[in-house]
N, C-alpha and C positions, 0 to 999 in steps of 0.2 A: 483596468479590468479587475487588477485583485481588490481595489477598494470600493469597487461593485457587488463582487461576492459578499465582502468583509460586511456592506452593509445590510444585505440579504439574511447575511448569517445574525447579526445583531438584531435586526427588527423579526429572526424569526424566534431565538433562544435568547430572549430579553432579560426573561425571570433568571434562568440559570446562569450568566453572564450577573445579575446585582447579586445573588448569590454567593458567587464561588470569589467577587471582589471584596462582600458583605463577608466572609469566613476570612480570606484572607488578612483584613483590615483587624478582624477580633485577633488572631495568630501574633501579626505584628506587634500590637498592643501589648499583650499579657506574656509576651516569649523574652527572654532574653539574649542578647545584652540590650540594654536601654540606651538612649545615647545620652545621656548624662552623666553613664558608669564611663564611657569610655572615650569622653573628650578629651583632648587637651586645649593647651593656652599658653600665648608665649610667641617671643618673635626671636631671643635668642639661643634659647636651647635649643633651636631645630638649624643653626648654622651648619653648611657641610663640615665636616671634620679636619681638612686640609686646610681650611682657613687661620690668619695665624691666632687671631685670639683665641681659635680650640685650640692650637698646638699650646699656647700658653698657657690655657686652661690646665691640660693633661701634665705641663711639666711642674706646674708649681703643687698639683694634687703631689706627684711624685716626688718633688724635693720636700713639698713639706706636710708628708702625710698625717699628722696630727692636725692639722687643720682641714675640717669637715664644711665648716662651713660656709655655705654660696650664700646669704644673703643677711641681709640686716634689720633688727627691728631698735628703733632709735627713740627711747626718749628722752622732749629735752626739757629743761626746767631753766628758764630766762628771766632777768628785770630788764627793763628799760630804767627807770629814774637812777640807779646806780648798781654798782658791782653786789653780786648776791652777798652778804652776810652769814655768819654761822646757824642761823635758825634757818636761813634759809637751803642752807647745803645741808642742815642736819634733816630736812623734809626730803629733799633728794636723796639720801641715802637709804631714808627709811622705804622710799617709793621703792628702791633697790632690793629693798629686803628679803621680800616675797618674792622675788624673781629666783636669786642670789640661792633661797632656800630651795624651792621649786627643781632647779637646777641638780642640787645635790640629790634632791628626793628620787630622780632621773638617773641616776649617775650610782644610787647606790642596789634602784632596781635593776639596771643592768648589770651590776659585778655577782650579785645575790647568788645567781648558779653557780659561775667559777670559786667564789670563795669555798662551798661546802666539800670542794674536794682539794682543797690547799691542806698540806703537812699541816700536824700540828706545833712543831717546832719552828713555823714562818717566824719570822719578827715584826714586831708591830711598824717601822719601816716600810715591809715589803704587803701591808695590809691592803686588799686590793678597795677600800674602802677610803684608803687615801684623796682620792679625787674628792668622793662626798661630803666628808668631814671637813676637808678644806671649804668648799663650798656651806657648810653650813657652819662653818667658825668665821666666815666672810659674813654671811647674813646675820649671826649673833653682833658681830661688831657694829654695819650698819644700824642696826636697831635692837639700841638694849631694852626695849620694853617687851617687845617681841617673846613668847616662849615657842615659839614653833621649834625656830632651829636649835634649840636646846632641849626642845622634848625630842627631836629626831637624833642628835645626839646621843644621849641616852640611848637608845635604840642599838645605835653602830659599836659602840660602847660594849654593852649587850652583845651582840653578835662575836665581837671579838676577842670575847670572855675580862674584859677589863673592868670588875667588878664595880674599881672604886672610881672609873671615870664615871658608868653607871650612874652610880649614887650621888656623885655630886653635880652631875647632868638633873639629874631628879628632882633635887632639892633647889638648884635652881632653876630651874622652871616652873616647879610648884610655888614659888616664892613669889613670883610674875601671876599666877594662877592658880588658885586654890585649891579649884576642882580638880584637878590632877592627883591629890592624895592617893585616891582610892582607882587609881586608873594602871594601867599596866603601858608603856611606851610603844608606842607603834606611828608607822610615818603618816605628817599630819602636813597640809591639811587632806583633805580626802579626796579633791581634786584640785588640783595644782596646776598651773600653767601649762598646758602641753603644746609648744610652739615649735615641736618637733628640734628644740633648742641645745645648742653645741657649746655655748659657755657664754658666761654673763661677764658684763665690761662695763666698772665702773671708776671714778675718778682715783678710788684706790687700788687699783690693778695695776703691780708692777709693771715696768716700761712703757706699756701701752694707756694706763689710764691718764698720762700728760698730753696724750692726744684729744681730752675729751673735757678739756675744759678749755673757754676761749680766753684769748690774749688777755682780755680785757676784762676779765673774772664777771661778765655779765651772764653766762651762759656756764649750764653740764650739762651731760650728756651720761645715759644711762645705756650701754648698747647689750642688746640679747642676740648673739650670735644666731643661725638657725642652718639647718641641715636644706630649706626648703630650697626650692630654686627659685630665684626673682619671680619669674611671672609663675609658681606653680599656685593651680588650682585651689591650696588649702588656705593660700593668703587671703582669700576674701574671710574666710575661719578666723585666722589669725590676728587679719584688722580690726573684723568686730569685735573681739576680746578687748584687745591692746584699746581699741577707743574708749571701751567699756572701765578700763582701768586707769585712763587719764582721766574720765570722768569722778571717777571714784574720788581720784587724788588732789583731783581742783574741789569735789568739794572738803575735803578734810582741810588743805591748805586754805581754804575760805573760812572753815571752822576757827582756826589754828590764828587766826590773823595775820595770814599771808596771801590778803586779796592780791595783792600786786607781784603775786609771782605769775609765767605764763608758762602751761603745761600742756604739752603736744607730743607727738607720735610723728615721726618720721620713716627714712629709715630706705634702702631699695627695696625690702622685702612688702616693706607698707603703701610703698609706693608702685608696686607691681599688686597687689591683694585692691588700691583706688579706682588701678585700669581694668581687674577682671568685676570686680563689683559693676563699674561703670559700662561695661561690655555687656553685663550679667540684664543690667538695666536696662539699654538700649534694644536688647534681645529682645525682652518682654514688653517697651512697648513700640519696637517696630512691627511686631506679630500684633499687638493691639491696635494698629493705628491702619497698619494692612487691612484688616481683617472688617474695620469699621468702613474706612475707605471703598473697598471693593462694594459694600453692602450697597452705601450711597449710590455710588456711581449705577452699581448696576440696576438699584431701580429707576433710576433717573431715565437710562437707557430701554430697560424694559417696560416699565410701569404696570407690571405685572408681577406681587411676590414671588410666585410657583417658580414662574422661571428663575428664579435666584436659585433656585434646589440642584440646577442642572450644575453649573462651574462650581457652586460651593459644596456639595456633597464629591463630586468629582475631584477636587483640588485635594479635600481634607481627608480621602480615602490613599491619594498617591501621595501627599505628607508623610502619613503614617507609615504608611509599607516602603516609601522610598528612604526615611529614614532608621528605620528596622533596617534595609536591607546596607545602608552604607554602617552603621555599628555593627551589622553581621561582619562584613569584610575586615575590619579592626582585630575579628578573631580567625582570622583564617591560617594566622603563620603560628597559631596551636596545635593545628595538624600532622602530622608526619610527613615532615619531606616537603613542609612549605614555608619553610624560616626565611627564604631569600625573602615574599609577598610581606613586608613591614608595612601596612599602609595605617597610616591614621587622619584623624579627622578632629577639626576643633572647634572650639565654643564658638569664634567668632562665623562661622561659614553658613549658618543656621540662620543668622541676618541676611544672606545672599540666599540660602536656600528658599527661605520666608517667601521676600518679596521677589524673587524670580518664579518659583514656583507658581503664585499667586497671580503674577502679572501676567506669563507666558500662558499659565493654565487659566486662565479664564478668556486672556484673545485666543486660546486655540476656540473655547466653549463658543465665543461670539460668532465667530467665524463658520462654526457649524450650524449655530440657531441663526443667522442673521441667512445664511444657504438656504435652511431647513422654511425658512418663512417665503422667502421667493418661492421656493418648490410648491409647499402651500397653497401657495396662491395663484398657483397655477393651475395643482390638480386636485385641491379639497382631497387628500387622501391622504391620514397622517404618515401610517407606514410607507407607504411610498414615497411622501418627501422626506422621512429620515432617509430612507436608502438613496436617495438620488443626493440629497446634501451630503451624505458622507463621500457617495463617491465623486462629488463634488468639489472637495476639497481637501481631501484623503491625502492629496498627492501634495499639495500646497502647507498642510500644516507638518507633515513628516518632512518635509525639505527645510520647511523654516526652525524645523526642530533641531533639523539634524546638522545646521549651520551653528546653532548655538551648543550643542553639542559636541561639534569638532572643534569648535573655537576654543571653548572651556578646555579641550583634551588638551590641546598643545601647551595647555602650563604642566602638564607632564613631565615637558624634558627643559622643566627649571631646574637647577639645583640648591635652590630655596624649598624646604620639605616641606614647609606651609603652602608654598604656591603648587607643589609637586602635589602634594595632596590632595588640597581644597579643589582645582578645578575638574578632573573627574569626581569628585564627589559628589560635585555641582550639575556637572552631566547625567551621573546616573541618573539624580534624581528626575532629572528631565524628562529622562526616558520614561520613567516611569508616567510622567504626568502626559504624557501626550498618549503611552496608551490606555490610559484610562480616559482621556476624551476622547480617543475612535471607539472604545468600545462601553464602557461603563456608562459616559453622557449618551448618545445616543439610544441605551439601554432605558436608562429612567424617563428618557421623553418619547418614548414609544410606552412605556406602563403610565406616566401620567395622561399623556394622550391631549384632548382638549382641554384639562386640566391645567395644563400648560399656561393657559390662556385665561387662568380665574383674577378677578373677578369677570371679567369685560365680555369674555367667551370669543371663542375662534371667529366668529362673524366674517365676512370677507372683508369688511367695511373695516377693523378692526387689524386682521393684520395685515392688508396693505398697507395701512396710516401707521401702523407702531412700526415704522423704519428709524432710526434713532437718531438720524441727522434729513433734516431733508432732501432729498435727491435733484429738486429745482436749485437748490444754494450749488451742487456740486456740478449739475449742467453750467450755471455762468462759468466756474471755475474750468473746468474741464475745455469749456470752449474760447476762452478764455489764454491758456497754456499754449493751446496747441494752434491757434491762428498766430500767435506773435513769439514760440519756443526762441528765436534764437536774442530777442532783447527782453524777456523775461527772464533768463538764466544768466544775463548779463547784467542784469541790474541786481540779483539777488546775490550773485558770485561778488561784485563789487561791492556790497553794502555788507555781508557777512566777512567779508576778506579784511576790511579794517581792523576784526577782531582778530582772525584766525590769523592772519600773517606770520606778524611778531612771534608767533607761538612754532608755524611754519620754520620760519628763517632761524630760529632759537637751536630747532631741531637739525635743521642742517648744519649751523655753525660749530654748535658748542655736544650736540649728540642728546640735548636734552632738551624736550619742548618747554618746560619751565621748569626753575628750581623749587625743590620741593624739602621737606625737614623730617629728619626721624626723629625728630623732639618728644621722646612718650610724656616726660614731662609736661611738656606746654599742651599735651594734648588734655590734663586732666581741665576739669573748671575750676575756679578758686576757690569754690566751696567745700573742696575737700578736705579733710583736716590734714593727710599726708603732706600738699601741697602748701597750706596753711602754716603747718611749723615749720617746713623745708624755707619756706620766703621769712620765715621769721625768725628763725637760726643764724638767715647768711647776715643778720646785722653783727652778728659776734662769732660766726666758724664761715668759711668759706663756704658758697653751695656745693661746690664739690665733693664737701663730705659724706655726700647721700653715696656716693658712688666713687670711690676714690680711684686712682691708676696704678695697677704694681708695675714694675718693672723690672723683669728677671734679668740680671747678668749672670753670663754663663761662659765660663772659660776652664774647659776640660784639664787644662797644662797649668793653670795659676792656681795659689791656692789665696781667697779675698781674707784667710784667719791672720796673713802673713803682713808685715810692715808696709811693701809694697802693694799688697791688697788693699789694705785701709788706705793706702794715699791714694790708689785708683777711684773707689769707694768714693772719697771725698772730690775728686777731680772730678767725677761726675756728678755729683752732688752739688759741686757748683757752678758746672756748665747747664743741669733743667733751671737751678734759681736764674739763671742771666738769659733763658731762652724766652722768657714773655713776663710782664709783670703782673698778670695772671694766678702766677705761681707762685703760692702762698706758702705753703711748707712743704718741705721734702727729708723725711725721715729714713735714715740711712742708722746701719751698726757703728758709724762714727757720728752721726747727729743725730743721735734719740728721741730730741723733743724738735725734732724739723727747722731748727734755725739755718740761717746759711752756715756755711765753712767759716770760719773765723778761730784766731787764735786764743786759746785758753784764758779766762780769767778767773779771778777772785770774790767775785760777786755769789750772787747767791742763786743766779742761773746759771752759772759757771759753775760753783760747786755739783749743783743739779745737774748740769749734763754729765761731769766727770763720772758722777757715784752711778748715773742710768748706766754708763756705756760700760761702766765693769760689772753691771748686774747680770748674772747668769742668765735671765729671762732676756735683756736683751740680744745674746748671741744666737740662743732658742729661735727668737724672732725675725732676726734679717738672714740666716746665714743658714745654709742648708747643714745638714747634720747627720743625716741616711748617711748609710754605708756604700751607697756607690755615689752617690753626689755628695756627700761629705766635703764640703770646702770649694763646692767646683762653682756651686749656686748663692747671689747673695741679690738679696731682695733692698729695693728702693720702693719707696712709700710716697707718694704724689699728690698732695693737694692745689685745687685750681679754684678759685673764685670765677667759677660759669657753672652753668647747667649741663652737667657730665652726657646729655643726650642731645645737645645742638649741636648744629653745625660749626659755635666757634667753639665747643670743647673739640670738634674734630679738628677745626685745623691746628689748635694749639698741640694738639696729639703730633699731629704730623712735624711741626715745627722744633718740638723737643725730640722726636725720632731723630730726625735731620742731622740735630744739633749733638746728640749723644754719639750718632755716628761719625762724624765728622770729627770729633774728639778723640775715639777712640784709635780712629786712623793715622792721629799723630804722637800715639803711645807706640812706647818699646814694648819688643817682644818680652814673653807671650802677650801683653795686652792688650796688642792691636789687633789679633786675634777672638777677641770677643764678640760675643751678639750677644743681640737683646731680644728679649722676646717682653713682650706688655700683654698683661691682664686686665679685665675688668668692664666695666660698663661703656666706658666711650670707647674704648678697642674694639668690644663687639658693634657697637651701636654704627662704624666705621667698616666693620667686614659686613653688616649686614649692607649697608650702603653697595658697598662694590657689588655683592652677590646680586642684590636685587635688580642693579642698574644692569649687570650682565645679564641676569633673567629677561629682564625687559624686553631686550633689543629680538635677546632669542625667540620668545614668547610674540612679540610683533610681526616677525617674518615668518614663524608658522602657521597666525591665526592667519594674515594675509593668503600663503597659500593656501592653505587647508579649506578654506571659504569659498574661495573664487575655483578650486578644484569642482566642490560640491555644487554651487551653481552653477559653474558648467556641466556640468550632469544633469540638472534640473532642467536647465534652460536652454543648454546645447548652442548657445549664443556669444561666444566670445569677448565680442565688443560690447555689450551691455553688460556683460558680469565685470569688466573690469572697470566699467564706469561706476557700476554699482559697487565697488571697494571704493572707489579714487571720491563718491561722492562722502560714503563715509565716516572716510579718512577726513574729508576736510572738516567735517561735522563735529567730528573730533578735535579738532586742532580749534575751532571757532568755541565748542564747548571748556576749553581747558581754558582761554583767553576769557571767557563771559566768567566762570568760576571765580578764577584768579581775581579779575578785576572787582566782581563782589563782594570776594573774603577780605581783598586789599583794603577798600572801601569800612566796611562793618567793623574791622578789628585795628583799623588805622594804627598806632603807634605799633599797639602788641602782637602785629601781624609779620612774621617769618617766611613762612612759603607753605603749599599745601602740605596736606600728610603725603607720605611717600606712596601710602596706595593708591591714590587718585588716579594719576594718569595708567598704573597698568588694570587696575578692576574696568575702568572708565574703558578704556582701547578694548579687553575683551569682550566684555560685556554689551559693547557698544557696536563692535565690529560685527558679533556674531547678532544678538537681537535683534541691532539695527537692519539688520539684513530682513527681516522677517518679512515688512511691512513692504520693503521693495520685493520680492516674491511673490507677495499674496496677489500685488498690481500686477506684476509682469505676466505674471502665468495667465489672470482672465486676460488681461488684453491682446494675449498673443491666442485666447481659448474662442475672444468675441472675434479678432480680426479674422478668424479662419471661416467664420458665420456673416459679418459684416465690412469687411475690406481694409484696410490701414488706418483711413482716418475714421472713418464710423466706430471700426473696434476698440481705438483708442479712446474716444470719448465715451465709448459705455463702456468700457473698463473703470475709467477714472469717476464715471459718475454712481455706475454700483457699489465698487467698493470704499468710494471716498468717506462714506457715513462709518462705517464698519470699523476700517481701518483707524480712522479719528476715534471711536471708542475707544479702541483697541489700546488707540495712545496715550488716549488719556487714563486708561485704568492702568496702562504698565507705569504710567509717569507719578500716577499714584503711590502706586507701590512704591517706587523707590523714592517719592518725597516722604515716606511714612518713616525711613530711616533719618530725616532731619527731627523727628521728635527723640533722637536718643540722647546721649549725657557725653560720648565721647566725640570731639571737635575732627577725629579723622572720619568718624563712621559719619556724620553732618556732612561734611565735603563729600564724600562720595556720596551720599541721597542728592545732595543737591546737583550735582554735575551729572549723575546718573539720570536726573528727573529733568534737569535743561535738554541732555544730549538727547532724552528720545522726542522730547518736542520738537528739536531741532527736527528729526529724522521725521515724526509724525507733520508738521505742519511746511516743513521745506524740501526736504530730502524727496519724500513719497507725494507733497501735493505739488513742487515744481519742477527740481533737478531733474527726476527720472522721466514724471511727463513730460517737459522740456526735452528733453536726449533723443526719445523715443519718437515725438514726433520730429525733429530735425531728421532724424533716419528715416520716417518713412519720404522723406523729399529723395532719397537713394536709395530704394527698397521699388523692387518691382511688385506690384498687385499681386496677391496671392488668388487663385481659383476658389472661388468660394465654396465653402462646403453645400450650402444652400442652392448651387446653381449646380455642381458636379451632381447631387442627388436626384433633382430634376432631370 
């Protein structure tokens, strides 16, 4: 009844209804916030709190609060034919320079306010100009040709009122530089590296720069600490600078006659800036490859332009306002008294919105114009077959909407803030799109009218025949199902079950349908350059150095400054070297340069450790120093030769946890007292594992019931709604198997396991959409059976909407194969198993499983009173 009115009211206020969606779509547009102000990006920063790599996080901020920085930008300068030479480390250094000065120039705008109100009896000592100067007596050294940091000098000089540093700041730089005579000192250059950068690390940096040349003098490393977070948004900024600057420096070094040196960018920060570029990529052309996709298809299907106007002006109006309205929500905990509502939303989810929106919003549009044409054609009355199609399937498309909508909600009560966020996100927008196909599409094809139908014109001849699949292919089919349902379902179940099993029994045995990878790593392609120096590094540093492991010991009662300290220090320092051979160095306040434990000698690595470990900068380093963890915190430093993002830097994590513990346990008081807490990349990359895997399970048995609630609402039919989960489900399980076995195949040696989203985007996404197309059958056959008897209804059920629904499938299976054109190998995987699983559900699920159930039921179903005979 109401989507009787609903249709009345649309075909009678058409104009005001394009209207008042035509104002709101301008609103959307031109209002603020945008969603590109207010995305984010990232899979570790959104970890819950309670997790132990945030506790680790939080405690090592707290022990050792001078250090700012979360991420890394890394370059490195390598030969192959033999160990670098001095010309060649003197070009590394200079590469250094700029940075080294940049740094200071940072360092001394930020003291700039506090000094103007400093005594003027300070001593040059307590000058808060100290950081910068350092920093730019660092970059004078790197590169004496250089006058930058000696005219910035000058400058600080100046400032400090030290006349004659001034002057001979001045003189030598003008010496370097001529033009400067007549110039007055001010900080140069005029823009500087802004990499939102916390300190520069170069092979002269007390204690720490022994880390950054390899064993084998083939390799340095030039490291610029940064304030940003691994995957934060500015890194794509960041990387394209930093490539811009390895560019610069390979051609100088080609200038310089240093073809054969090799100059790359690494780094986690660079390699978090690869995956949002490559995100950034994928976005733009899954939206291009949609958008061409749907165009094809739908003329194919209508062979009529006009009609493309309806689902595409339709789609691209609830786009825009449903994306306005989920960045509006971003801002709602600016309100008074709504700080609890944090909701956010991120770059990648825009990929799911894309081609959901697209695929959902144009089978809703099919589904009404493919109603609207039968109407038609029965009454040549346009206004009245939109009314009678809308309330035709009014009820059908808000059920199938609203299944994908409560499926998406239940990642709600993930405790993954990405999955908490993104699938309401992903709902609203839905909502949005289905009501602007009951009432905006129905609006524009009551004002276009027989227009509709240009070039060819409404003819009767015309839209009888543009049915989009034929309706005699779908009679064999239809009669076909349902005279032989119960060895049709048994040959299809057998023949798909070879796949799906394995996947099955995986899931009941081990709690996982298949193993999957959080490798972000592996996930770039080799073309990247982050990826590029990372693989071309580990010939001379371990890979781990992109992301290396801290390991906090913390014992409240001991102090690690004390005799017994250091020997604990060392006793675990030689229990990670013996726990894999893996582990390549491990830098402790008693081994500075990461060798094992071993007793002192005479050599000249042995002088070398002796003179690092009474170096001041190293106690600064491993040993907490604050006033309340003063002696309590003493930091361990962890190199591994793996990929700090796979699964066997995971287990090697677990294995050195194990093994530290276990040590500890057979230490005297207090030191058997201690714990550990580990920072860093593969710690998170490890919490994120467990949270998700727990997300899963939770997220599984809500969307199950949450679904089969609402279609029983719909359908009020118990045993068919739970066939239609359990058909799904298998759908799922056969899709995960066909995937796997693809990806297995194509990437043969360098193939791990899928991305970790796979199987839960795929199960959502899958459970709830998939539904869709079992709805749209069930509701006519139970709408014909009530007009034609059990088995009649069934068969013009299945052979009206057999054509429909097959568009239907094919345009949503488009869409998500359009995410196989992106850059990132997780976002690939899910296009592809998303674009397998609804074929699966379009051409099996909805053409034999469900018709197969249905008619075995009606063999136990009594005749229903036909409406057609009760009217009579």
């Amino acid at each position: 009844m109401f989507f009787e009115q609903l249709g009345k009211f649309v075909v009678r206020f058409s104009l005001v209804i394009i209207v008042f969606w035509t104002v709101f779509t301008l609103v959307a547009a031109v209002t603020p916030p945008h969603w590109d102000d207010v995305t984010l990006d990232g899979d570790l920063a959104f970890l819950p709190a309670n997790m132990p790599s945030s506790i680790a996080e939080k405690l090592y901020r707290d022990a050792f609060p001078q250090r700012q920085a979360k991420s890394q930008i890394v370059f490195a300068i390598s030969r192959e034919d033999e160990p670098l030479d001095e010309e060649d480390l003197r070009l590394a250094d200079r590469m250094a320079s700029p940075l080294q000065n940049a740094q200071g120039m940072f360092l001394f705008r930020d003291v700039k306010p506090a000094s103007e109100e400093k005594s003027d009896d300070a001593g040059e000592d307590e000058s808060p100009y100290v950081g910068a100067i350092a920093a730019w007596e660092e970059a004078a050294l790197l590169d004496s040709k250089s006058w930058h940091p000696l005219w910035n000098l000058a400058l600080a000089s100046k400032a400090m009122g030290n006349e004659a540093g001034e002057q001979q700041f001045l003189e030598q730089a003008t010496t370097l530089n001529p033009e400067l005579k007549e110039k007055s000192p001010q900080l140069v250059p005029d823009d500087p590296f802004n990499w939102n950068q916390f300190d520069v690390l170069t092979r002269h940096t007390p204690v720490r720069g022994d880390m950054l040349t390899s064993k084998d003098g083939h390799a340095v490393l030039v490291v610029v600490e940064s304030r940003n977070e691994f995957m934060a948004t500015d890194n794509i900024r960041v990387l394209q600078e930093a490539s811009q600057y390895v560019e610069t420096w390979r051609k100088k070094a080609d200038e310089a006659g240093l073809k054969h040196l090799q100059i790359g960018v690494t780094g986690n920060a660079a390699i978090g800036g690869e995956m949002l570029l490559a995100a950034k990529e994928s976005i733009a052309n899954t939206e291009l490859y949609t958008i061409l996709l749907v165009i094809v298809i739908l003329l194919v299907i209508y062979r009529t332009p006009m009609m493309l106007t309806v689902p595409l002006l339709s789609i691209a109006v609830s786009f825009i306002i449903s994306s306005w309205l989920v960045a509006l929500l971003t801002q709602v905990h600016l309100l008074p008294g709504m700080d609890w509502f944090d909701f956010k939303v991120f770059k990648t989810s825009r990929i799911f919105i894309v081609v959901i929106l697209f695929g959902a919003g144009t089978d809703f549009c099919l589904f009404l114009i493919g109603r609207y044409r039968e109407e038609l054609a029965a009454c040549r009355d346009h206004q009245l077959a939109i009314s009678k199609a809308l309330a035709g399937v009014g009820e059908a498309l808000t059920a199938s909407a609203m299944t994908t909508v409560v499926g998406l909600g239940m990642m709600f009560f993930a405790d993954f803030e990405k999955y908490r966020n993104s699938g309401p996100a992903i709902g609203l927008c839905l909502l949005v799109t289905l009501l602007t196909c009951l009432t905006l599409a129905p609006a524009i094809m009551k004002f276009l009218g027989p227009l509709l139908f240009w070039p060819w014109g409404d003819t009767d001849q015309f839209v009888e025949k543009s049915r989009p699949v034929s309706a005699a292919w779908w009679d064999q089919i239809s009669h076909w199902v349902c005279y032989r349902p119960g060895l049709t379902l048994t040959v299809v179940v057998l023949l798909l079950g070879i796949v799906g099993v394995p996947s099955i029994y995986r899931r009941i045995t081990t709690g996982d349908a298949i193993p999957v990878s959080y490798d972000l790593f592996g996930d770039l392609g080799n073309d990247r350059m982050a990826k590029q120096t990372a693989l071309q590094i580990r010939k001379h540093f371990p890979l781990g150095e992109s992301g290396p492991m801290t390991i906090l010991l913390v014992n409240p009662t001991g102090q690690f400054s004390t005799w017994e300290g250091k020997k604990f220090i060392s006793d675990i320092a030689t229990t990670i070297h013996g726990s894999d051979e893996d582990i390549e160095r491990v830098f402790t306040s008693e081994q500075p340069l990461g060798d094992a434990p071993t007793r002192y000698s005479f050599s000249s690595r042995g002088i070398g450790k002796l003179m690092r470990k009474s170096h001041r900068g190293t106690k600064d380093f491993f040993l907490a120093e604050n006033e309340q963890l003063g002696g309590q915190i003493a930091l361990v430093r962890v190199l591994f030769d793996c990929n700090p993002f796979s699964n066997e830097a995971i287990d090697l994590l677990q294995k050195v946890q194990q093994d530290i513990t276990a040590k500890i346990e057979t230490m005297p008081p207090p030191w058997n007292e201690t714990k550990i807490f580990v920072q860093g990349t593969t710690p998170s990359i490890r919490d994120l594992m467990i949270v998700t895997r727990r997300d899963q399970k939770r997220i599984e048995i809500g969307v199950i019931v949450a679904v089969f609630l609402v279609l029983l609402v719909i359908l009020r039919r118990p045993m068919v709604c739970a066939y239609m989960i359990l058909s799904v489900l298998f759908s799922y399980y056969v899709t995960l198997g066909i995937t796997e076995t693809f990806f297995r195949f194509v990437y043969a040696d360098t193939y791990q396991a899928l991305d970790w989203k796979v199987p839960l985007f795929l199960f959502v996404i899958l459970a709830a959409i998939g539904q869709d197309y079992n709805v749209y059958l069930a509701t006519r056959v139970f709408e014909e059976q009530k007009r034609l008897g059990l088995r009649q209804g069934l068969l013009r059920g299945i052979s009206t909407t057999g054509g429909i629904i097959t568009s239907c499938g094919l345009v949503m299976a488009g869409t998500f194969a359009s995410m196989c054109m992106g850059t990132l190998l997780g976002v690939i995987e899910i296009g592809f198993a998303l674009t397998v699983g609804v074929l699966l559900d379009t051409f099996v699920v909805r053409t034999v499983m469900l018709p197969c159930f249905l008619a075995l039921m009606n063999r136990y179903t009594k005749e229903p009173e036909l409406e057609s005979i009760a009217t009579e």
